[in-house]
C-alpha positions, 0 to 999 in steps of 0.5 A: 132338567135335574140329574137323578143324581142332584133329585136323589142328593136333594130328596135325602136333604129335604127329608134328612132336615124334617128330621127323618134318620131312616130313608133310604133313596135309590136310582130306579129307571128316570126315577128316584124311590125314596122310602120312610117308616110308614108311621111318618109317612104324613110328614114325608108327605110335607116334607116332599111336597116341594117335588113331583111325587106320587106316593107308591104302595107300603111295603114292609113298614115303610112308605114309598114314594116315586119321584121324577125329575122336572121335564126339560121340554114340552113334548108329551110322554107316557108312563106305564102304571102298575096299580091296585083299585078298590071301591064299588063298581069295581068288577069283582074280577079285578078285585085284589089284582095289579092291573096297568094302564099307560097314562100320558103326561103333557108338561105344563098341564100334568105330571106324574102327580096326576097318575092316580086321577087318571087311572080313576078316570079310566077305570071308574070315569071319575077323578074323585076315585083317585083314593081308590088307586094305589100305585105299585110300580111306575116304568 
């Protein structure tokens, strides 16, 4: 398994050699939240696509992304997701609100990737939605 602090030196690597000056990656729980200017957000989406990464919600003109560490072992985990969802069929109650859930992640089949097609499938029983999520906070 990669160090944090090995994914941390290699994210600002990958990121610093697409030509990106200002990106910030901290430590944060088992993950590294890297962030960019919001307006380049589609070329750190390329830049960063050598890792596991979900991207998080914008926040003060920049783009989040969380970014995990490759699993060591076979064994199942979970991962408790803060998100926002939109869409029709969404109860109006729920509208606007940071809700959670637990999504389980089974090395070798999913990875933290897969969280916003889970939450999707929770929440509306179709991974399709999976651009109706947005993720605030992974723990």
């Amino acid at each position: 398994m990669t160090t944090l602090d090995d994914l941390r030196t290699t994210i600002l690597k990958s990121l610093t050699t697409a030509g990106f000056t200002d990106v910030t990656a901290t430590r944060r729980g088992g993950t590294v939240i890297a962030t960019v200017p919001t307006a380049r957000a589609a070329w750190a989406d390329f830049a960063l696509a050598s890792h596991t990464t979900l991207r998080l919600a914008d926040k003060a003109g920049r783009a989040r992304y969380a970014l995990f560490p490759t699993p060591t072992h076979s064994n199942p985990y979970s991962r408790t997701v803060y998100f926002r969802a939109t869409g029709p069929g969404l109860d109006p109650e729920l509208v606007g609100r940071v809700m959670r859930h637990t999504v389980r992640i089974v090395p070798g089949h999913t990875t933290e990737a897969d969280i916003p097609k889970a939450l999707a499938t929770a929440l509306f029983d179709d991974s399709d939605r999976a651009g109706d999520i947005t993720v605030t906070h992974v723990a």
